[in-house]
C-alpha positions as CSV (number, residue, x, y, z in Angstrom):
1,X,-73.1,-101.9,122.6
2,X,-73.3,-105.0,125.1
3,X,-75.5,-104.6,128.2
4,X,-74.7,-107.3,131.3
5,X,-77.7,-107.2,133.7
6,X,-78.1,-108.6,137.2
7,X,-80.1,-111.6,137.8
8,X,-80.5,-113.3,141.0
9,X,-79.8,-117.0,141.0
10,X,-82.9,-119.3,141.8
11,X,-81.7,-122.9,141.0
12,X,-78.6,-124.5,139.8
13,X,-78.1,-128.1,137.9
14,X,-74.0,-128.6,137.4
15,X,-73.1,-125.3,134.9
16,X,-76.4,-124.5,134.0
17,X,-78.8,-122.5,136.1
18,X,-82.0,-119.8,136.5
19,X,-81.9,-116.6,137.3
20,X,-84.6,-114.0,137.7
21,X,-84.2,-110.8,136.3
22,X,-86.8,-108.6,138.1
23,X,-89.1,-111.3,138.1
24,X,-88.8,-113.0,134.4
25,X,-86.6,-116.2,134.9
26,X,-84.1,-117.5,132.2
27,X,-81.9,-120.4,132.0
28,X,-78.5,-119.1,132.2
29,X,-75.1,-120.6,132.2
30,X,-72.7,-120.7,135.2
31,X,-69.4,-122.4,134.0
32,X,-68.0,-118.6,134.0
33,X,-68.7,-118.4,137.8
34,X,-68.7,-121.5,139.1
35,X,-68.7,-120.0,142.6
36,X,-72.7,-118.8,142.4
37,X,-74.9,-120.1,144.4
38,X,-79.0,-119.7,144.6
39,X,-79.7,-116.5,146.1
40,X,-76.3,-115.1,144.8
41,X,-76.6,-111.9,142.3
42,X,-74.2,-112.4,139.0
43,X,-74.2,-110.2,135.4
44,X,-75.3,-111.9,133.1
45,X,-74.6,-111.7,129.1
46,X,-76.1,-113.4,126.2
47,X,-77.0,-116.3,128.5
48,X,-73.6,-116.6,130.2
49,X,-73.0,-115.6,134.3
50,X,-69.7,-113.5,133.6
51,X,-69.5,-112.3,137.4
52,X,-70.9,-112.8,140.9
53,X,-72.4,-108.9,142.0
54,X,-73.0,-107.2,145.6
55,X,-76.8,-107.3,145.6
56,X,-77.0,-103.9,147.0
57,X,-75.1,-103.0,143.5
58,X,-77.5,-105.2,141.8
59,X,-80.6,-104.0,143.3
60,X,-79.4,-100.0,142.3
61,X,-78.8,-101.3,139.1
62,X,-82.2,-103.0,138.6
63,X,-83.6,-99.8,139.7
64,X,-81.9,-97.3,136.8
65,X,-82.9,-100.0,134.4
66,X,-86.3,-99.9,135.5
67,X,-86.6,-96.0,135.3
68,X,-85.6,-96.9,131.3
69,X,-88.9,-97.0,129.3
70,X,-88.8,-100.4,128.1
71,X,-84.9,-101.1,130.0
72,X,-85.8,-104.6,130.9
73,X,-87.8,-105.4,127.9
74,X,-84.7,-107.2,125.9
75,X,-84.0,-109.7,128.8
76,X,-86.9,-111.7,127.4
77,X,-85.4,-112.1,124.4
């Protein structure tokens, strides 16, 4: 099973950029969405922004994988 989760975008350098995910930050690429902008929420999949995201979506989202023991745990990876 594949999992997309929502980080917000913090910074951007050409394609690649950071995103925070609930408060852990990972380089991310953005040549999928090339729209995204800092502040902008986008899914994000083994490293790659696949699609911008409403952030009230995003933030509901965030929220049911919160109430998952451990649901956050494998964006560190």
């Amino acid at each position: 099973m594949c999992l997309g989760v929502p980080g917000r975008i913090v910074g951007r350098d050409g394609e690649m950029g950071t995103a925070d995910f609930d408060g852990l930050r990972r380089e991310v690429c953005l040549s999928y969405t090339p729209e995204a902008r800092p502040g902008d929420y986008v899914i994000v999949h083994v490293g790659f922004a696949i699609s911008l995201l409403d952030e009230d979506e995003a933030l509901r989202t965030l929220e049911v994988l919160r109430a998952i023991p451990g649901g956050l745990d494998e964006v560190s990876r």
